[in-house]
C-alpha positions as a LaTeX table, in Angstrom:
\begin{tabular}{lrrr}
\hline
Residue & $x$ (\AA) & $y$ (\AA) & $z$ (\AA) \\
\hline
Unk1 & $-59.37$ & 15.76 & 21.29 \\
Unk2 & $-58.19$ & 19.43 & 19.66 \\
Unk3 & $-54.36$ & 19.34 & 17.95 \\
Unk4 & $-53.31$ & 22.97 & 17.49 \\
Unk5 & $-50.58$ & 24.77 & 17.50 \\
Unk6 & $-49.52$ & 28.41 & 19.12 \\
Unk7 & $-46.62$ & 31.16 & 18.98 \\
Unk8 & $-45.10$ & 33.29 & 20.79 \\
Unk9 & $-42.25$ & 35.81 & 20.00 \\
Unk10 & $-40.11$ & 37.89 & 21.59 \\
Unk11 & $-40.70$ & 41.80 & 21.00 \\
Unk12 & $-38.06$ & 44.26 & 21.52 \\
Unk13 & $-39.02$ & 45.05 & 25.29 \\
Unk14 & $-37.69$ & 40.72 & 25.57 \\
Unk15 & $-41.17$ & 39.52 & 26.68 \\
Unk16 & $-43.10$ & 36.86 & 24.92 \\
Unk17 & $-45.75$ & 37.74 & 23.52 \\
Unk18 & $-48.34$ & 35.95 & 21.46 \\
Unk19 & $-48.57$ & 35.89 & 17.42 \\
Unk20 & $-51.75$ & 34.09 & 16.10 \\
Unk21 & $-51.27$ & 31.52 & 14.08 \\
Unk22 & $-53.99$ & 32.98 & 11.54 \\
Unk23 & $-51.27$ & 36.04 & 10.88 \\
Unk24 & $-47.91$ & 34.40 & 10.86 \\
Unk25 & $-50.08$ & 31.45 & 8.64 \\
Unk26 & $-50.98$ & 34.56 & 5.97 \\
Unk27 & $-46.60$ & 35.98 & 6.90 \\
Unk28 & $-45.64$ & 32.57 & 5.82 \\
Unk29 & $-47.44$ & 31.96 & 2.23 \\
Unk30 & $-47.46$ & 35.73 & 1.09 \\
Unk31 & $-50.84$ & 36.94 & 1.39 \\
Unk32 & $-50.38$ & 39.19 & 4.54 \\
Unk33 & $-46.99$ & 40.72 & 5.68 \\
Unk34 & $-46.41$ & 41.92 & 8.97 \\
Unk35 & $-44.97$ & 45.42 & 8.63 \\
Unk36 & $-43.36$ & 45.25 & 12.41 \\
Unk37 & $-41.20$ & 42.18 & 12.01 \\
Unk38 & $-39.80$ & 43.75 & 8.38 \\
Unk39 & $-36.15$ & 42.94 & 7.83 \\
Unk40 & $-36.12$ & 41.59 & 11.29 \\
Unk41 & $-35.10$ & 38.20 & 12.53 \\
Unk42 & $-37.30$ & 37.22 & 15.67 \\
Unk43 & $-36.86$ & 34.84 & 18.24 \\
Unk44 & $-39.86$ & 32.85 & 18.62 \\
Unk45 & $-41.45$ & 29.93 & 20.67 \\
Unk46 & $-43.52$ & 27.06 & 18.36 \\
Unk47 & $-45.59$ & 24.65 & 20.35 \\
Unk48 & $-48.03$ & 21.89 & 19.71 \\
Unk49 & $-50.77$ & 21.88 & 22.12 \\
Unk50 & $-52.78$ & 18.33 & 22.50 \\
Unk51 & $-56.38$ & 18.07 & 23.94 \\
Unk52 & $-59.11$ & 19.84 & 24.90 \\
Unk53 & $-59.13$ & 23.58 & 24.50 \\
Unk54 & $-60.82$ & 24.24 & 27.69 \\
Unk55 & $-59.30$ & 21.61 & 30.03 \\
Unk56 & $-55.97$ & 19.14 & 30.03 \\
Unk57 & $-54.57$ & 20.70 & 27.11 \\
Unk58 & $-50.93$ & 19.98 & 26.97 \\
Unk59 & $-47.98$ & 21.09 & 25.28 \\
Unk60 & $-46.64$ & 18.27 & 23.46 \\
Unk61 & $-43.82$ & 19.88 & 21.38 \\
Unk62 & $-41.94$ & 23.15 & 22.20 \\
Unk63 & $-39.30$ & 24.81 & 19.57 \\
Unk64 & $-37.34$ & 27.85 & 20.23 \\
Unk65 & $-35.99$ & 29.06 & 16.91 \\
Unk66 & $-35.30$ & 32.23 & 14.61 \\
Unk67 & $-37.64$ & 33.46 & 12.57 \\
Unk68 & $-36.63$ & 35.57 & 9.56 \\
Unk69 & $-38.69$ & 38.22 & 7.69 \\
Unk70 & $-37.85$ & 39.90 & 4.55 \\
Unk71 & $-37.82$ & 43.76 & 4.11 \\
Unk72 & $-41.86$ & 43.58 & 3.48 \\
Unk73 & $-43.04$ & 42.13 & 6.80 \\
Unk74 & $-43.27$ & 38.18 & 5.26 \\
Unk75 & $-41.19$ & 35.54 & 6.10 \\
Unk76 & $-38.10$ & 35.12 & 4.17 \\
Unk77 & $-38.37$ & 32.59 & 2.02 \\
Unk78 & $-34.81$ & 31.88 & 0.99 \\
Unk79 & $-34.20$ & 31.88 & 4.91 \\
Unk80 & $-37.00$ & 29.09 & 4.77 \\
Unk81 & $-35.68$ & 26.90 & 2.17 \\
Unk82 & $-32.15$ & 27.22 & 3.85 \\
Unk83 & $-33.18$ & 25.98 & 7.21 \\
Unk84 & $-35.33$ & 23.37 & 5.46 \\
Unk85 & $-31.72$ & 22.18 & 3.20 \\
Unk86 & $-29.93$ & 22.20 & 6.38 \\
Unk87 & $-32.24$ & 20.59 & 8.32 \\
Unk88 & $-32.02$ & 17.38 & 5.63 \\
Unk89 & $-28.53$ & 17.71 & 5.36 \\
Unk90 & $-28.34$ & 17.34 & 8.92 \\
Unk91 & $-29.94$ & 13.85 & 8.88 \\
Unk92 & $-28.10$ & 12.84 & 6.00 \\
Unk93 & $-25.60$ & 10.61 & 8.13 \\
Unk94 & $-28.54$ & 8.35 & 9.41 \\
Unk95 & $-28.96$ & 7.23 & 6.17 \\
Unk96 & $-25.95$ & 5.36 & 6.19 \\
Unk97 & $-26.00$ & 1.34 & 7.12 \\
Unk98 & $-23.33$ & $-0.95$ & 7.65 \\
Unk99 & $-21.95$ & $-2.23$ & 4.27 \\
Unk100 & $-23.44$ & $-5.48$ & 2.90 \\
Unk101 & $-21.49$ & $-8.37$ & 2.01 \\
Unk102 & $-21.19$ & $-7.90$ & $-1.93$ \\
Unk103 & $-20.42$ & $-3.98$ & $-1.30$ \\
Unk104 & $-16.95$ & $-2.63$ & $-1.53$ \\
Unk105 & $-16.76$ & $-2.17$ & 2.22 \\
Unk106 & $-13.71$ & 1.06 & 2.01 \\
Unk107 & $-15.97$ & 2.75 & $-0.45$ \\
Unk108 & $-18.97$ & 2.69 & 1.44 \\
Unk109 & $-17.33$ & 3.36 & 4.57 \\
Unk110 & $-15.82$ & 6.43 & 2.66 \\
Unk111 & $-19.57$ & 7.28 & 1.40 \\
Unk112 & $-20.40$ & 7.33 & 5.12 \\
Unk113 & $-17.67$ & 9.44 & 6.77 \\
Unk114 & $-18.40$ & 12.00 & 3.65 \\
Unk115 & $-22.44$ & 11.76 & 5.16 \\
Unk116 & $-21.40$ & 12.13 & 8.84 \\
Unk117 & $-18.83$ & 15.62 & 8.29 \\
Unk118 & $-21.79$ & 16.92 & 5.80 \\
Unk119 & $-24.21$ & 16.25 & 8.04 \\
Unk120 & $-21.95$ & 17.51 & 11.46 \\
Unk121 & $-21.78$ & 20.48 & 9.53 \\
Unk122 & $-25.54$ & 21.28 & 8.23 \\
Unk123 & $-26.29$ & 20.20 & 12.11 \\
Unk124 & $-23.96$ & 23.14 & 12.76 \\
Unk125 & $-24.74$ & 25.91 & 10.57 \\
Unk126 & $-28.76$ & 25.20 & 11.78 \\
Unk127 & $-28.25$ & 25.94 & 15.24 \\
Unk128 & $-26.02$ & 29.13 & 14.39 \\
Unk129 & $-28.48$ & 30.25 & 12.26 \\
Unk130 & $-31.64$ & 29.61 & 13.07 \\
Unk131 & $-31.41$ & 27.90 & 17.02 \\
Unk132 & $-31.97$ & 29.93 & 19.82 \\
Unk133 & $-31.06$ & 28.91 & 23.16 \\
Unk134 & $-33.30$ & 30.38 & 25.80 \\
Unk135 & $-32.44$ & 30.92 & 29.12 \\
Unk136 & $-34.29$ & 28.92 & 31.68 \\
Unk137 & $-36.60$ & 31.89 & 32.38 \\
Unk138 & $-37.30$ & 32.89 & 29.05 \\
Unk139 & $-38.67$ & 29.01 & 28.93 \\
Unk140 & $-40.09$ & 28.95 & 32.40 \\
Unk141 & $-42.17$ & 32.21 & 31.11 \\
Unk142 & $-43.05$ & 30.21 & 27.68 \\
Unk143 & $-44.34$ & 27.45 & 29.93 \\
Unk144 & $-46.57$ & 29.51 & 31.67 \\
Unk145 & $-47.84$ & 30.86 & 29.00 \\
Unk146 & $-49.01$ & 27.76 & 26.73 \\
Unk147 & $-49.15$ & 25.36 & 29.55 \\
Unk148 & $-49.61$ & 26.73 & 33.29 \\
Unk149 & $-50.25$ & 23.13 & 34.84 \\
Unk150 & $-46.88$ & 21.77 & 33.59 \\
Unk151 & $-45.03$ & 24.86 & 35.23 \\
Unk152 & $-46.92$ & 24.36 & 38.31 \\
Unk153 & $-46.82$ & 20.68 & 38.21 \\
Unk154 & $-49.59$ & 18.61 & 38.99 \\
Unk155 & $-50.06$ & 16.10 & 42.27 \\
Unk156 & $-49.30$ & 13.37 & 39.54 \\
Unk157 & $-46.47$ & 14.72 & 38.10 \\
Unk158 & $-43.58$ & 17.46 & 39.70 \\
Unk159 & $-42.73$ & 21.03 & 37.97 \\
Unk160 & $-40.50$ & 20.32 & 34.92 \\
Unk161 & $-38.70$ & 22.77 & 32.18 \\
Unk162 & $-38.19$ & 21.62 & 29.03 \\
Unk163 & $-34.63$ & 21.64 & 27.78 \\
\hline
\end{tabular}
């Protein structure tokens, strides 16, 4: 069994349209820009595709985020370590546990309520900046693209859409 992982972005006509891993990969770590997506920020479609490449492959995670490049063609890497701050901000309120016994109770509780608003608002600022919220055809049409038989449903299972 094959794990792998494919992406798809949105080009300026608003179809989906596939970007190899192998190039975004090179995008991402500075060795290759891509001159098209310069200064852009592009919607794209990450999924992770479980099983055989020929046959039952699934998709067993699908993202839909922003992507942002810098004015070379690579991808911004300030916009990178932003999303990855906010996204560990965001979790920062599940870190907090009930106080224990020889704890000040009212300062922990304080601790935790300072967590939850940090974390309500790094939550927040991630999905303005970097979420994208397809519409239900612009995910139907990622569907069919990475994983027909899921769109189609099988006799097993009936048509879904991931939300």
């Amino acid at each position: 069994m094959s794990v792998w992982r494919r992406y798809l972005v949105k080009d300026v006509t608003g179809r989906l349209v596939d970007l190899p891993s192998s190039l975004l990969d090179r995008a991402d770590d500075g060795t290759a820009p891509l001159p098209h997506f310069a200064g852009r920020c592009v919607e794209m479609v990450a999924a992770v595709i479980v099983g055989d490449r020929k046959t039952h492959a699934r998709v067993t995670e699908l993202a839909f985020t922003k992507l942002y490049f810098d004015k070379m063609g690579y991808v911004d890497a300030a916009k990178r370590e932003r999303m990855i701050r906010l996204m560990l901000e965001s979790c920062a309120d599940r870190r907090c546990r009930p106080p224990r016994k020889d704890v000040d109770r009212d300062a922990r509780q304080d601790d935790c309520a300072h967590l939850s608003r940090r974390a309500v608002a790094a939550r927040d600022q991630l999905i303005r900046e970097f979420g994208w919220e397809p519409k239900p055809a612009e995910r139907d049409a990622a569907l069919s693209r990475l994983d027909p038989a899921r769109l189609r449903g099988t006799p097993s299972q009936p048509a879904r859409t991931l939300h």
